[in-house]
C-alpha positions in Angstrom: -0.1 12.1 9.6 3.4 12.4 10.3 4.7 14.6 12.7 7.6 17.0 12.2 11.3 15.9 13.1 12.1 17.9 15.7 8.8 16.0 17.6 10.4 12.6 16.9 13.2 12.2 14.9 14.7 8.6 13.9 18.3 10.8 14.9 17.1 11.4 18.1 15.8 8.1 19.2 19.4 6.1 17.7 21.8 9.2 19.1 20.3 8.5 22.6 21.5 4.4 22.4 24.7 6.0 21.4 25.0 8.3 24.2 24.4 5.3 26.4 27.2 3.9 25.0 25.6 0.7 23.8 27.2 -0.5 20.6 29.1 -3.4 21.7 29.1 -3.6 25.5 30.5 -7.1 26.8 31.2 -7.8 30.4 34.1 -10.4 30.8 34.6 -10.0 34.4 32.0 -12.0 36.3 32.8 -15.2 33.7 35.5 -17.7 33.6 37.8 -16.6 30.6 37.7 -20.6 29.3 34.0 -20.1 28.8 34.3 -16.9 26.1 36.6 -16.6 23.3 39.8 -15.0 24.1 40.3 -12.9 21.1 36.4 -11.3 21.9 37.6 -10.9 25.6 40.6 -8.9 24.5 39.0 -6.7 22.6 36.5 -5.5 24.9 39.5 -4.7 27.8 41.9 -3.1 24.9 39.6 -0.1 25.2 40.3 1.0 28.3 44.2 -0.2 28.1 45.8 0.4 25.4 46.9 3.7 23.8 47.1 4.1 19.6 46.7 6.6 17.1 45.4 6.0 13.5 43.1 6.8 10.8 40.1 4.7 9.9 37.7 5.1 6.6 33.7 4.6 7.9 31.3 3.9 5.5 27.1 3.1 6.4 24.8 2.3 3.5 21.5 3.8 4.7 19.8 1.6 1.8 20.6 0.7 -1.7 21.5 4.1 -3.1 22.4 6.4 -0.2 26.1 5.9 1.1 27.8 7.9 3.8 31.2 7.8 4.0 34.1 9.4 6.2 37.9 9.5 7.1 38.3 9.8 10.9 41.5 10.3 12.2 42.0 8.8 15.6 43.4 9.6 19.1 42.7 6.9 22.5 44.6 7.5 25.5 43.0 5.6 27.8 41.5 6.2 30.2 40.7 10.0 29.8 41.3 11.0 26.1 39.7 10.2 23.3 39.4 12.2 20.1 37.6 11.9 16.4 37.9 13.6 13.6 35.4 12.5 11.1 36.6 14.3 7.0 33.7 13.3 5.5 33.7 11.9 1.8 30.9 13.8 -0.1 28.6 16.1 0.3 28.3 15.7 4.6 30.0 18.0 7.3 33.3 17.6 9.2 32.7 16.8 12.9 34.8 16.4 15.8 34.5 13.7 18.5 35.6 13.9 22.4 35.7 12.2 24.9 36.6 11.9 28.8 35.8 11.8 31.9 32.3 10.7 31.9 31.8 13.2 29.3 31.5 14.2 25.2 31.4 16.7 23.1 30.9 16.6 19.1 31.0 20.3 17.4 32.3 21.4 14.2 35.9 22.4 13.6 34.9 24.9 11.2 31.6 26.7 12.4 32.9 25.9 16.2 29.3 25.0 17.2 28.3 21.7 18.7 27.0 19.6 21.5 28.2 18.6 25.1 26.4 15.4 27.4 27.9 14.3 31.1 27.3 11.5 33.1 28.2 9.0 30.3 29.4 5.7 31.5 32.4 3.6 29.2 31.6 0.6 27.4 32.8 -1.4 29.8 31.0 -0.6 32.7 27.5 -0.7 31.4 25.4 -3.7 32.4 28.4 -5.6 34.2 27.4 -9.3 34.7 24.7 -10.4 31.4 26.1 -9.2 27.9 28.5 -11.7 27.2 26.6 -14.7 28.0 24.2 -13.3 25.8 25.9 -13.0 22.8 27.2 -16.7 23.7 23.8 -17.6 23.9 22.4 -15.6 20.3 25.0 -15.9 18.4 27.5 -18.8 16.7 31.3 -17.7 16.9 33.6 -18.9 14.8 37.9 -18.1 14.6 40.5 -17.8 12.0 43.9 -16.5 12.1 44.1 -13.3 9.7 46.1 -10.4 9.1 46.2 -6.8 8.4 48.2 -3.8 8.2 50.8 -6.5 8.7 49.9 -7.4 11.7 48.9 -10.9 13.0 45.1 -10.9 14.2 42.2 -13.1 14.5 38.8 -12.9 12.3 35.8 -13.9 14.4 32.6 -14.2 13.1 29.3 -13.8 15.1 26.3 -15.1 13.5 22.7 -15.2 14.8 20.9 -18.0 15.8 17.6 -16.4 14.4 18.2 -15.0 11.4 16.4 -11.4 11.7 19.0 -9.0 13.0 23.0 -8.8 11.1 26.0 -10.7 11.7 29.4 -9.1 12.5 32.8 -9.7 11.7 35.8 -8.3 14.0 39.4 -8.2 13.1 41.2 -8.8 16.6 44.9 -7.5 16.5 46.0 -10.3 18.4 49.2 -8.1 20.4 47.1 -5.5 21.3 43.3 -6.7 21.5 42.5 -3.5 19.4 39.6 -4.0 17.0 41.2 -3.6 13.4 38.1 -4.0 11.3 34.3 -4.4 11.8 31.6 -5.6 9.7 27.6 -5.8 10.0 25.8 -7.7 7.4 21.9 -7.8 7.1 20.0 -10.8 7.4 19.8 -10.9 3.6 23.5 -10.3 3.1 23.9 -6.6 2.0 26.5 -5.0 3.7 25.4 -2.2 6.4 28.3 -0.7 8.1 31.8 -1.1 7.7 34.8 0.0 10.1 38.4 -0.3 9.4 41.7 1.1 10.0 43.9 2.4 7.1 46.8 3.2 9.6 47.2 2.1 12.9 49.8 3.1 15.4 50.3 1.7 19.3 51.6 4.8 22.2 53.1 5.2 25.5 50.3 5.7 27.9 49.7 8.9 29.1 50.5 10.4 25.5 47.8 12.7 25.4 47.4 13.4 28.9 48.1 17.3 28.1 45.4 17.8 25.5 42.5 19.8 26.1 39.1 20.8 24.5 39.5 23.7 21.8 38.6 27.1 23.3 35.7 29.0 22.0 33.6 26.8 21.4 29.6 27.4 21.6 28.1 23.9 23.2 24.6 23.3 23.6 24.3 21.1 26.6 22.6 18.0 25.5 19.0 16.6 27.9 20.4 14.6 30.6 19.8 10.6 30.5 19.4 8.9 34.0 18.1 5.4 34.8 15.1 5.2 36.3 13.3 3.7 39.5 9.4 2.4 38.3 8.1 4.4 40.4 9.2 7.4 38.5 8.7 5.6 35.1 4.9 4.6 36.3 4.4 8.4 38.0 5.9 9.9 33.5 3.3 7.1 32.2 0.8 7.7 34.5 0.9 3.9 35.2 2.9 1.2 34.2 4.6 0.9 31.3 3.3 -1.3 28.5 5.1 -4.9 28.6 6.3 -4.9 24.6 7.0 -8.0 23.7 10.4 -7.8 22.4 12.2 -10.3 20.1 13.3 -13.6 21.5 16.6 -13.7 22.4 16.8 -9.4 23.6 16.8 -9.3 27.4 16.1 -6.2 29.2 18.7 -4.2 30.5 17.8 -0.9 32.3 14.7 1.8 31.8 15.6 5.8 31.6 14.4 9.4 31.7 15.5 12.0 29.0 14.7 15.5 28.8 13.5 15.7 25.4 11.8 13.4 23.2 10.0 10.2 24.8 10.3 10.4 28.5 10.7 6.8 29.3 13.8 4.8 27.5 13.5 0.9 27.9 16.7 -0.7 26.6 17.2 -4.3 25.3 20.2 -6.3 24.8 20.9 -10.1 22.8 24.7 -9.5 24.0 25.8 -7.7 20.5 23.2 -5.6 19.6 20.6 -3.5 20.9 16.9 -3.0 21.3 15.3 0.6 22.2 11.9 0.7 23.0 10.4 4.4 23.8 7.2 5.0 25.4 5.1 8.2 26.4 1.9 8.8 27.7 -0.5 10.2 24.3 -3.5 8.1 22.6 -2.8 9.7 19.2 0.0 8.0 17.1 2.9 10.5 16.2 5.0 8.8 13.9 8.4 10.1 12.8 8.4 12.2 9.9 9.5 9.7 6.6 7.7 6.4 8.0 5.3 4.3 6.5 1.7 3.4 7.1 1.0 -0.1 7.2 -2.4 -1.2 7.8 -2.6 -4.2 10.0 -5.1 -6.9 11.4 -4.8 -5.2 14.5 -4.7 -1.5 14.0 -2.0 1.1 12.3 1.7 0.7 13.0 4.1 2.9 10.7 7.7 1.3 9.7 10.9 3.2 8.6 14.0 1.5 7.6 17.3 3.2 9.0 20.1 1.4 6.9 20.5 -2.2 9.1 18.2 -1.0 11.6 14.0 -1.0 11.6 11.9 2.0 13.4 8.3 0.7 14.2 6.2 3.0 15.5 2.5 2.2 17.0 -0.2 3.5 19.7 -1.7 1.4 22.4 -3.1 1.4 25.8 -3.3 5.3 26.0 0.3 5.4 25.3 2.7 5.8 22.4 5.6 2.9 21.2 8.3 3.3 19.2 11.2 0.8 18.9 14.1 1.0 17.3 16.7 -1.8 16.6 18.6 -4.0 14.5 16.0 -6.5 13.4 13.9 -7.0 10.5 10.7 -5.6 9.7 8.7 -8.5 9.9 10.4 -9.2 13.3 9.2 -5.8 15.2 6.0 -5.6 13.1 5.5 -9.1 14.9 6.1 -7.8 17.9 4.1 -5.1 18.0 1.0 -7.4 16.8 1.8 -9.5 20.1 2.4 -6.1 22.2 -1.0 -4.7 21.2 -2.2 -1.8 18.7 -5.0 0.2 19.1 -7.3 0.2 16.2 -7.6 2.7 13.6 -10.1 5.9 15.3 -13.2 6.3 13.5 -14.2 9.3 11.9 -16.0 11.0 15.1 -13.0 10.2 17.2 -10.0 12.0 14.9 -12.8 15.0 14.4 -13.0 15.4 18.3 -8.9 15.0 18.3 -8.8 17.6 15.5 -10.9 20.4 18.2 -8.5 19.3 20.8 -5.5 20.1 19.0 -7.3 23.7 17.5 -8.0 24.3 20.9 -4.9 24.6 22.4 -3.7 26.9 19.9 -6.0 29.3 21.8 
């Protein structure tokens, strides 16, 4: 049966990737710059050098008939300002964006509530030396010369060599190194997420070195991520973890403690995108609330599609998996086959798990 949201929830497990700031981190430092396109290199060291304002429209399809779209209107002055106002198109909430120092908060303007997380590292620090030969490794990369907002830029197209996760698309501004425009198509070539500016504008560093967070504003201080040593992810797991055998082509990149949710974070990297596997100590599946039983050779596993991304959720070992990435459903329902699943319980087994669970209601 599936458990409630607040046990689980698919926007707990993909908000905790963001918060580790893992959307497109590249490392161009510990490479020679002939060996990586220049445009790509650029783009990654624009972030934490150039200073622009702008507005950009945001739009994720989370499937065929559900849409979300938003206007965000955009402040970066690097290195210790950055600021996001997301005017959402429809029926979805304003929400404000901030960042610096090491630290975010996201609250909304109107209601003044929100969240607040420390100890966040930038982009371009995380997982120094492997990303980018990665993604030269995963992925074909192809250039043209483009433009837009009248501006001369270059189009490069990343495409996987195994065609189970999206491709992307960046628009490069070729001055700057900002990232114009991003695109991430599914395997099967519907369109998942699309990022673009509508106005862009370059400024003086330093331009918003006098701004400061709103006062009055009621923050929730989010569970605090850390990476973790083995020993404290064996001594959460009361052992060690299970060895999940991840897509080809994802390498592993760094395991972590949170504060709520699953205890032990594992994440995974092919140089573009992402793979987060979650693990905690429990023999009873608790899948996320809106996933779907599937019924394997093996034993249970239960899938839910998020947009370009595919939740898999399964029990083995004493232990409960969940990854979450941007692969295809056959892909991660592969891997967990190869992983391990526990079989089904029989009848006498969920009975005596049923007591347990009436139990400690008393």
């Amino acid at each position: 049966m599936a458990r409630r949201p607040e046990e689980i929830s698919p926007v707990l497990l993909l908000g905790l990737a963001a918060t580790l700031g893992l959307t497109f981190a590249l490392d161009v430092r510990s490479l020679d710059a002939a060996s990586a396109p220049a445009p790509l290199v650029q783009s990654v060291r624009a972030r934490s050098t150039v200073a622009y304002q702008g507005e950009q429209i945001v739009v994720t399809w989370e499937g065929t008939t559900h849409t979300v779209a938003s206007l965000v209107q955009v402040e970066h002055d690097p290195p210790d300002w950055t600021q996001l106002d997301y005017l959402a198109l429809g029926p979805s909430r304003r929400f404000t964006v901030i960042r610096r120092q090491g630290s975010e908060i996201r609250f909304d303007p109107v209601r003044r509530t929100g969240t607040t997380a420390t100890g966040l590292n930038s982009e371009e620090d995380i997982f120094e030396s492997a990303h980018l030969p990665w993604l030269l490794e995963n992925y074909g990369i192809t250039m043209v010369p483009d433009e837009l907002l009248g501006r001369r830029a270059t189009r490069i197209v990343l495409v996987p060599e195994i065609a189970d996760r999206p491709s992307r698309t960046l628009v490069v501004d070729d001055a700057t190194g900002v990232l114009l425009r991003s695109e991430r198509v599914g395997p099967r070539g519907s369109l998942g997420e699309v990022t673009t500016f509508l106005r862009f504008e370059l400024k003086p560093a330093g331009w918003r070195k006098t701004a400061s967070v709103p006062t009055g504003l009621r923050l929730t201080p989010q569970p605090a991520v850390r990476a973790a040593t083995a020993e404290e992810v064996a001594r959460v797991l009361g052992g060690p973890p299970i060895q999940v055998a991840v897509p080809e082509g994802f390498h592993k990149t760094g395991d972590y403690l949170t504060g709520e949710g699953p205890p032990v974070v594992q994440i995974y990297s092919d140089g573009l995108t992402t793979l987060v596997v979650y693990q905690r100590r429990d023999s009873v599946a608790r899948p996320p609330e809106g996933s779907e039983l599937v019924a394997t050779s093996s034993g249970p596993i239960w899938v839910q599609r998020l947009g370009l991304r595919t939740l898999v959720h399964w029990s083995h070992a004493g232990k409960n998996v969940t990854v979450v990435g941007y692969a295809t459903r056959t892909t991660l329902q592969a891997a967990a086959e190869r992983t391990g699943i526990t079989a089904a319980p029989r009848l006498w087994d969920r009975l005596v798990t049923w007591l347990r669970e009436v139990m400690d209601w008393f």
